[in-house]
C-alpha positions in Angstrom: -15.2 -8.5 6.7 -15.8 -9.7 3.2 -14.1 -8.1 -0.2 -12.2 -4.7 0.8 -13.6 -4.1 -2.6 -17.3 -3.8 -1.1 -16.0 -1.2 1.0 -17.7 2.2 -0.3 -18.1 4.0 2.9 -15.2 4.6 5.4 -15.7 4.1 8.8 -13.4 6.8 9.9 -15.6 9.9 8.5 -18.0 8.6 6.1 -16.5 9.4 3.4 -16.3 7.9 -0.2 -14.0 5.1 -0.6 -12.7 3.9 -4.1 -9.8 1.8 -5.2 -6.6 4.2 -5.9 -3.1 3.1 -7.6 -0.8 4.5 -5.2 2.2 3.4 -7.5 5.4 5.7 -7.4 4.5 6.8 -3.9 7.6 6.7 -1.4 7.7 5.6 2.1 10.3 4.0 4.4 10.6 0.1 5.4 12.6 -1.5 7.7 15.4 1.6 7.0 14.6 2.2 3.2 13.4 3.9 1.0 10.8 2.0 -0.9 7.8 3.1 -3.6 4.8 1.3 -3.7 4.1 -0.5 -6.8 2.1 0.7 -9.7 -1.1 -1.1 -10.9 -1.9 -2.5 -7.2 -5.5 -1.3 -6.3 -5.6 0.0 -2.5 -9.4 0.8 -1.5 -8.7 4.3 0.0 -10.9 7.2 1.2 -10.9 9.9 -0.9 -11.1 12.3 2.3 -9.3 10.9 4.8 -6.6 9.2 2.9 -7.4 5.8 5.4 -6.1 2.9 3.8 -8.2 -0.5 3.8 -5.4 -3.6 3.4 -6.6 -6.8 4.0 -3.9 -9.7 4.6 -3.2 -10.4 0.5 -3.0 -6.9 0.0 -0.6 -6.5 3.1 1.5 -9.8 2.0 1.8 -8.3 -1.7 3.1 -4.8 -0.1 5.4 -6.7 2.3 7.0 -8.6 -0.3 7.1 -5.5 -2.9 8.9 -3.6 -0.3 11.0 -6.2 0.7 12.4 -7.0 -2.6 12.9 -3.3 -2.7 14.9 -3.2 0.5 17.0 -6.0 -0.4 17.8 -4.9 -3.7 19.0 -1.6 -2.2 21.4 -2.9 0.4 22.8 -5.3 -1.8 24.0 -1.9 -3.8 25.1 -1.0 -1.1 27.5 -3.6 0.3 28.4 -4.7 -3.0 
């Protein structure tokens, strides 16, 4: 697959996909709690909701979320 940015059409029903800013949006990792960080582009159906993550995206999520996680149960031991 090349760009996820040349992806206008999703495959799951056809419809119109465009890059969204999902920023703010909760969801739980590993156990917590996390939000998904503002400014970062995920090409996203605008029927569906499908989500198209290639690897960089995933690894920039992953270590978003990770951070987040960490940062939390360190407030939490202490």
């Amino acid at each position: 697959m090349g760009d996820l940015s040349d992806i206008t059409v999703c495959v799951e029903c056809g419809g119109r996909v465009a890059l969204k800013d999902h920023g703010g949006r909760r969801k739980w990792y590993r156990g917590a709690e996390v939000s998904y960080p503002r400014g970062l582009l995920i090409p996203t159906c605008e029927t569906c909701g499908a989500e198209w993550v290639d690897g960089a995206l995933n690894d920039a999520l992953g270590e978003s979320f990770e951070q987040q996680r960490a940062a939390k149960l360190q407030a939490k031991t202490g």
